[in-house]
FIVEXMI-881850 format. One line per field, with one value per atom (N, C-alpha, C, O): residue in three letters; x, y, z. Coordinates in pm, 1 decimal, decimal comma, padded with zeros to 6 digits. Each point is the difference from the previous one (the first is absolute). Layout:
FIVEXMI-881850
type	(ALA; ...) .
xx	(X; ...) .
yy	(Y; ...) .
zz	(Z; ...) .
***
This chain:
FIVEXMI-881850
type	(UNK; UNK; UNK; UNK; UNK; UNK; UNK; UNK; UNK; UNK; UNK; UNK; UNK; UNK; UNK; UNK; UNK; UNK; UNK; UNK; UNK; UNK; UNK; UNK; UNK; UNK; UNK; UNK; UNK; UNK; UNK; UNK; UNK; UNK; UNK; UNK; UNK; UNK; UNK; UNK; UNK; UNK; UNK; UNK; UNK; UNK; UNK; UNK; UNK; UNK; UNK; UNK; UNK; UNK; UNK; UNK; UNK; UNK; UNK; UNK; UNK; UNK; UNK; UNK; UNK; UNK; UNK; UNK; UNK; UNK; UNK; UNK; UNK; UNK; UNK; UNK; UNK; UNK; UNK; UNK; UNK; UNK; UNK; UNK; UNK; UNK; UNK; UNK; UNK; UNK; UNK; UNK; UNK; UNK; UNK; UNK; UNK; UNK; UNK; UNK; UNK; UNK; UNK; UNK; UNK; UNK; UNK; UNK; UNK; UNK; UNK; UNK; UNK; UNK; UNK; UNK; UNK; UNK; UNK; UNK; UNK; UNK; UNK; UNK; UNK; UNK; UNK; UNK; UNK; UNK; UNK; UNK; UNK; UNK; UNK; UNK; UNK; UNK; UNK; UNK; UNK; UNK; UNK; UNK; UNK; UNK; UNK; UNK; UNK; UNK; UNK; UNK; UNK; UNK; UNK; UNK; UNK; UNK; UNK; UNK; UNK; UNK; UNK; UNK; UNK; UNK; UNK; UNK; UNK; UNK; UNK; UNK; UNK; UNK; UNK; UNK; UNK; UNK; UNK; UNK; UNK; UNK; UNK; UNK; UNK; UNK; UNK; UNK; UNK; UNK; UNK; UNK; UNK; UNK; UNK; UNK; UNK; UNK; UNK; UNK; UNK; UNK; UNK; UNK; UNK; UNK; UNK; UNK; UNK; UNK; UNK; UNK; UNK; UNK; UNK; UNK; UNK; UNK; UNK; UNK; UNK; UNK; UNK; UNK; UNK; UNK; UNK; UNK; UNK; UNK; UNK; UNK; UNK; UNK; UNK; UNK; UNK; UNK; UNK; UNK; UNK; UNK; UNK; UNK; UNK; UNK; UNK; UNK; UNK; UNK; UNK; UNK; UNK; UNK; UNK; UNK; UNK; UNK; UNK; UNK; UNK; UNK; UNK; UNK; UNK; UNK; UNK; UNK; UNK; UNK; UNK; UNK; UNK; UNK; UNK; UNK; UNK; UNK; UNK; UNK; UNK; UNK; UNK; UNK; UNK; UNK; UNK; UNK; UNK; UNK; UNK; UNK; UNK; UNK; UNK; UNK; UNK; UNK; UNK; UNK; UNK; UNK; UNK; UNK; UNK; UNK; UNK; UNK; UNK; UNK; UNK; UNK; UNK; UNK; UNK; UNK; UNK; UNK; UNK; UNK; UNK; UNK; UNK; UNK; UNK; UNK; UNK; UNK; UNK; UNK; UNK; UNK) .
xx	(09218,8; 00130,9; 00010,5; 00056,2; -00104,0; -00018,8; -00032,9; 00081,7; -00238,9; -00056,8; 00037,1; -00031,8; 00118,4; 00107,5; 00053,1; -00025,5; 00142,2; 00101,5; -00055,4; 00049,9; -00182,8; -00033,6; -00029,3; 00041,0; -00119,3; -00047,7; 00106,7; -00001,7; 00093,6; 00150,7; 00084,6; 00059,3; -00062,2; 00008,8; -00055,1; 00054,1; -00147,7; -00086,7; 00038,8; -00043,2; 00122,1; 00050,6; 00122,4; 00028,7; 00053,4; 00139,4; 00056,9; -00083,1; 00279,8; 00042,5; 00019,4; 00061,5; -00143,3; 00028,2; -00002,1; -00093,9; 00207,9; 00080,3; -00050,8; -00015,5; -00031,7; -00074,2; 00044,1; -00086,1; 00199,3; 00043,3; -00037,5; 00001,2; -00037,9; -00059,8; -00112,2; -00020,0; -00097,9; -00157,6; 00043,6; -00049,0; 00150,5; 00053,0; -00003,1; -00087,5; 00164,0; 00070,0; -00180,2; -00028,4; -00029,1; -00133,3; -00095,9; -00080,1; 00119,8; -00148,4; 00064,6; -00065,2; 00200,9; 00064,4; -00029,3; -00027,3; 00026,2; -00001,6; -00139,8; -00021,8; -00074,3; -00156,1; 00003,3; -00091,4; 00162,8; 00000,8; -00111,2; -00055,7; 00071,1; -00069,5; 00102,1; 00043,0; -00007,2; 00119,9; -00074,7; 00071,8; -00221,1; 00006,4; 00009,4; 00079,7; -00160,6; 00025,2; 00193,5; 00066,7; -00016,4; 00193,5; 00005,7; 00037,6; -00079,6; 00033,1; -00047,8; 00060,9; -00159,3; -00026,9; 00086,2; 00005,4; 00056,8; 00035,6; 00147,4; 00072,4; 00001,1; 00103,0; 00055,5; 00111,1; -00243,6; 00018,3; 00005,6; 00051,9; -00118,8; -00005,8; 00145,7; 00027,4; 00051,6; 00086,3; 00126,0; 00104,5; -00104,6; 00100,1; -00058,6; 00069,6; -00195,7; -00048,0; 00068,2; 00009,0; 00031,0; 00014,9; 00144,9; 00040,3; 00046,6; 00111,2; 00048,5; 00064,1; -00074,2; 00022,9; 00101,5; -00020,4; 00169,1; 00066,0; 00034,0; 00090,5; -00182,3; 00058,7; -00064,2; -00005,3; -00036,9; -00051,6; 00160,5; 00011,4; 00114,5; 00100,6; 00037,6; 00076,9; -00126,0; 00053,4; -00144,1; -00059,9; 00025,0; -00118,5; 00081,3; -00010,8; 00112,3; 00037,8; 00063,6; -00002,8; 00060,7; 00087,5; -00127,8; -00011,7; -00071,9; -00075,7; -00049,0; 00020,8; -00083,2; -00055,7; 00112,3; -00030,1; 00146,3; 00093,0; 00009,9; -00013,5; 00045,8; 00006,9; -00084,4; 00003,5; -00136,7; -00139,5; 00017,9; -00016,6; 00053,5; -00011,7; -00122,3; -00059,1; -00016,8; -00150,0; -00124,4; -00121,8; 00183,5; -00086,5; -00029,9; 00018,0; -00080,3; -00051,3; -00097,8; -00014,1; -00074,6; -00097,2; 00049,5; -00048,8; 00126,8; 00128,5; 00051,8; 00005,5; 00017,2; 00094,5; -00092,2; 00024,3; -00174,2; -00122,6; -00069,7; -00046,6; 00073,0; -00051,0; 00096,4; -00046,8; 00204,8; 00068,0; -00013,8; 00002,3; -00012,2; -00065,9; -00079,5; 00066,9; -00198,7; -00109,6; 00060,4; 00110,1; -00118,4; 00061,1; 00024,5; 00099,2; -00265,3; -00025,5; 00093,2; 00031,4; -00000,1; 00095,2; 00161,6; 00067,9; -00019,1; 00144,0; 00016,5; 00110,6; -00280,4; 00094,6; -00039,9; 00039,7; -00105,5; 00001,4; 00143,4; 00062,3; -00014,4; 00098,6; 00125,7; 00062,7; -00031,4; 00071,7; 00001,7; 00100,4; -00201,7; -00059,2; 00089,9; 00091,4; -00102,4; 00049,8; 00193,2; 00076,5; -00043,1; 00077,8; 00096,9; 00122,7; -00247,2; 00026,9; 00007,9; -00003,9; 00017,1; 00036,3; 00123,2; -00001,0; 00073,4; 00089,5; -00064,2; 00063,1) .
yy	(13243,4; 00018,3; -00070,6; 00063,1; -00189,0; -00101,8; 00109,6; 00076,7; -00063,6; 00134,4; 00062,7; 00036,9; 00017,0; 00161,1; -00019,0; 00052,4; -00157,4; -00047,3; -00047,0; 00010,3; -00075,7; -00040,2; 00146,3; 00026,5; 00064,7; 00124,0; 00063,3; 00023,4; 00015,7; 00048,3; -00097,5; 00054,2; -00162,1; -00092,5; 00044,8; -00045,5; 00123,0; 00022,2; 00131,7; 00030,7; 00086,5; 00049,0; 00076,1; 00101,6; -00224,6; 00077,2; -00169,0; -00089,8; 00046,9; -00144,1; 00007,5; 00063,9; -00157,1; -00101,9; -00084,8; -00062,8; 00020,6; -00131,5; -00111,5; -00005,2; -00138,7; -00079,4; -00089,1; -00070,4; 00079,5; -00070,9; 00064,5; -00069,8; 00202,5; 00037,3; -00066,0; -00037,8; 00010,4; -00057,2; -00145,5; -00052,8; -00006,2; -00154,4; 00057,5; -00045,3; 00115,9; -00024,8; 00080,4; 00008,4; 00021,5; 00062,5; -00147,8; -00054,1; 00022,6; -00114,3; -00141,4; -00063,0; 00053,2; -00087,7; -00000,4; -00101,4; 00244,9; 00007,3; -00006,7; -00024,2; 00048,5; -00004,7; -00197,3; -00065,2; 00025,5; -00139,8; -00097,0; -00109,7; 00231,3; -00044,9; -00045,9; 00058,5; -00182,4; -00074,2; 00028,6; 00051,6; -00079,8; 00003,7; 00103,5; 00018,5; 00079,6; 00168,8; 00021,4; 00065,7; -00127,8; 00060,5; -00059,4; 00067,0; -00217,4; -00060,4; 00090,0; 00044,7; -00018,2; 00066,7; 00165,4; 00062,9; -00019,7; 00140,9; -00023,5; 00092,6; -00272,8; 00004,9; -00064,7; 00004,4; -00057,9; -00009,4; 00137,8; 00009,6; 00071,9; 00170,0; 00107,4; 00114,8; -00237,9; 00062,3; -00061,9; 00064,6; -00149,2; -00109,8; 00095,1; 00066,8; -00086,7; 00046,2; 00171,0; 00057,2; -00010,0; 00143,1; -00006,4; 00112,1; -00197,1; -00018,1; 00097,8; 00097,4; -00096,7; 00060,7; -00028,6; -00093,9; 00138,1; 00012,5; -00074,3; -00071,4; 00119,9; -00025,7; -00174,3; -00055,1; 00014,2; -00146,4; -00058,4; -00058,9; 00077,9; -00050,2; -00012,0; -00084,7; 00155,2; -00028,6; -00049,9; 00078,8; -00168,4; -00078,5; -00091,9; -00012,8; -00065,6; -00139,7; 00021,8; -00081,2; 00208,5; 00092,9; 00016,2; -00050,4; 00145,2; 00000,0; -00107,5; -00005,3; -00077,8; -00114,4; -00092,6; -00067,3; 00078,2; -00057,1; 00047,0; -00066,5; 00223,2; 00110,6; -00002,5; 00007,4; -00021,5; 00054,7; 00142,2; 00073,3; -00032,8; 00184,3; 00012,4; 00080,8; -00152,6; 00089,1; -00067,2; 00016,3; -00079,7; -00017,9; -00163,8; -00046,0; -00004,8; -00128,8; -00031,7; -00122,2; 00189,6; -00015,2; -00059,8; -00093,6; 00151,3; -00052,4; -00168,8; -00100,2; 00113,3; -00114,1; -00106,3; -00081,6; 00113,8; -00104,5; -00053,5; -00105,0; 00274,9; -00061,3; -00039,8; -00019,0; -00001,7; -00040,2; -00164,1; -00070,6; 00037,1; -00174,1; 00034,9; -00040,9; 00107,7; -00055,3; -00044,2; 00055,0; -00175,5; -00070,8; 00087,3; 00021,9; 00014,7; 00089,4; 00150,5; 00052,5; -00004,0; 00079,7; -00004,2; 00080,8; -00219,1; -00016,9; -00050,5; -00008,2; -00038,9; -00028,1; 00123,6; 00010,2; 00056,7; 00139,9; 00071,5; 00034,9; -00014,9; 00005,2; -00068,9; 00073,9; -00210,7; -00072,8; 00011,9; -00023,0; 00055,3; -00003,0; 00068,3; -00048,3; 00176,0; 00134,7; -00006,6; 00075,8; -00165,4; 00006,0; 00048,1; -00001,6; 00053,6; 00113,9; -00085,0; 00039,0; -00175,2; -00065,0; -00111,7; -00009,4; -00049,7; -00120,5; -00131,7; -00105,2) .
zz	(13730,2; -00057,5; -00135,0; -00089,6; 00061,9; -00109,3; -00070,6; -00050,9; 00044,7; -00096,4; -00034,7; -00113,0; 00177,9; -00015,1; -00087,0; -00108,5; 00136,1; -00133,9; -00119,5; -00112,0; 00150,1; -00147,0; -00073,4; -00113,0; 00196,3; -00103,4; -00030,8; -00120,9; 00170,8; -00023,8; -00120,0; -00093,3; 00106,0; -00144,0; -00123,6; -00100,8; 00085,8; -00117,9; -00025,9; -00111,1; 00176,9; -00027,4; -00031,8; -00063,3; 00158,0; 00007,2; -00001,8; 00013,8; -00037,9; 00036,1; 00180,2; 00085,4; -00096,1; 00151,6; -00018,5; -00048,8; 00083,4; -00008,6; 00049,2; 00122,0; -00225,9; -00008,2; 00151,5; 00052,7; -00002,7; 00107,9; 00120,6; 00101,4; -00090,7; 00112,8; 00034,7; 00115,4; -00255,2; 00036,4; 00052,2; 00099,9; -00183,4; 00012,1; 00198,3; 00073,8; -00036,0; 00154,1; 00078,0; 00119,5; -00199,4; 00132,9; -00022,3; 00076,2; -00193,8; -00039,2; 00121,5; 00083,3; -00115,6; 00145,0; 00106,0; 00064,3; -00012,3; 00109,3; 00059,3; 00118,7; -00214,0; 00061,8; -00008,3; 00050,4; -00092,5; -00032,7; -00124,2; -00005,2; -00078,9; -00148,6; -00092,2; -00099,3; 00150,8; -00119,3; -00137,8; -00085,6; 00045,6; -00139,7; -00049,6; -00091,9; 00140,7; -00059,1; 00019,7; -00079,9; 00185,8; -00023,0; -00127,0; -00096,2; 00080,9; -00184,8; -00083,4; -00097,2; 00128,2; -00163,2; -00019,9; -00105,7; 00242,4; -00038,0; -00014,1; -00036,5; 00077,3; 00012,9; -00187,4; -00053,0; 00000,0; -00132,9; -00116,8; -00111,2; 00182,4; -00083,9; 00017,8; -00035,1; 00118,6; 00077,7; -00074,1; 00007,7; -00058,2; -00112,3; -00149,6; -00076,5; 00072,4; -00147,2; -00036,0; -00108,6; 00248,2; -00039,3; 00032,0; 00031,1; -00027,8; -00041,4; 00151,8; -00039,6; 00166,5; 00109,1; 00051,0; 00077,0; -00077,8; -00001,4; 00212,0; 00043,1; 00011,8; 00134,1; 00059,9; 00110,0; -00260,0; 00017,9; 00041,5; 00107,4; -00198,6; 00031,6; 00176,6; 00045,5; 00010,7; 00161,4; 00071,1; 00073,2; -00089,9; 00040,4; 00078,8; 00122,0; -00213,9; 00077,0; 00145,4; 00092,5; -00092,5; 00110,6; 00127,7; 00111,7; -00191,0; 00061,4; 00080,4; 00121,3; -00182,9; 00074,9; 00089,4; 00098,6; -00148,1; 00097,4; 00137,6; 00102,7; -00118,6; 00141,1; 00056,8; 00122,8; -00207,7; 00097,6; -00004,1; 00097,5; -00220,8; 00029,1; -00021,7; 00071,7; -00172,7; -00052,2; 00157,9; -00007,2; 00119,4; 00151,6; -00088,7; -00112,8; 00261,9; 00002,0; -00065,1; -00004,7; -00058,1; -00104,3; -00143,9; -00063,4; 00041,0; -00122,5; 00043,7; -00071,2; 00170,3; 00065,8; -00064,4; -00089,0; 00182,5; -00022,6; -00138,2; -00044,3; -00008,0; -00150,5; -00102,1; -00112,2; 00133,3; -00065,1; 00006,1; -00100,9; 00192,3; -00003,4; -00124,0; -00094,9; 00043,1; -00127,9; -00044,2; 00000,7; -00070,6; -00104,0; -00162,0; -00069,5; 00056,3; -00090,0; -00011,4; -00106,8; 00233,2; -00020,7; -00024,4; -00063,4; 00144,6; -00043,6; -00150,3; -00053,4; -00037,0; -00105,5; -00106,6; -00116,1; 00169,2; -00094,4; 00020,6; -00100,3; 00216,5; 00047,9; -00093,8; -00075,9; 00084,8; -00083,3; -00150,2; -00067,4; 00025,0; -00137,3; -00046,0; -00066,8; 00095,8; 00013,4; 00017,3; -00059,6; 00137,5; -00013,0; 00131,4; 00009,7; 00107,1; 00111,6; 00119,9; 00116,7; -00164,6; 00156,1; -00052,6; -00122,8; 00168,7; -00018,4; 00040,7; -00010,4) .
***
């Protein structure tokens, strides 16, 4: 499925937060960083409901877990997308 989306990336938009939520869920915190930084860089509009997200637990417990990275709440903060 990873594969899929990546080859589908190269030709059509898929949305940088989908790879962020498959790279989670296989539990590759660094690959979610690096797609969740391409995901700020491309100015992605549904970065704004992250903090929601991670509050509810809508995006599942994988989110929950990797919202502890340190590295991710302050990309997160940086940004502006958490309080």
């Amino acid at each position: 499925m990873l594969n899929q989306l990546l080859e589908m990336r190269k030709q059509q938009n898929v949305n940088a937060l989908n790879v962020v939520r498959v790279y989670l869920g296989l539990g590759e915190i660094d690959k979610a960083l690096e797609w969740l930084e391409r995901a700020v860089e491309e100015r992605n509009g549904l970065l704004a409901f992250m903090e929601r997200e991670i509050e509810v637990g809508s995006m599942g417990a994988y989110l929950q877990k990797a919202s502890t990275d340190t590295r991710i709440i302050e990309l997160l903060r940086r940004e502006g997308l958490l309080s």
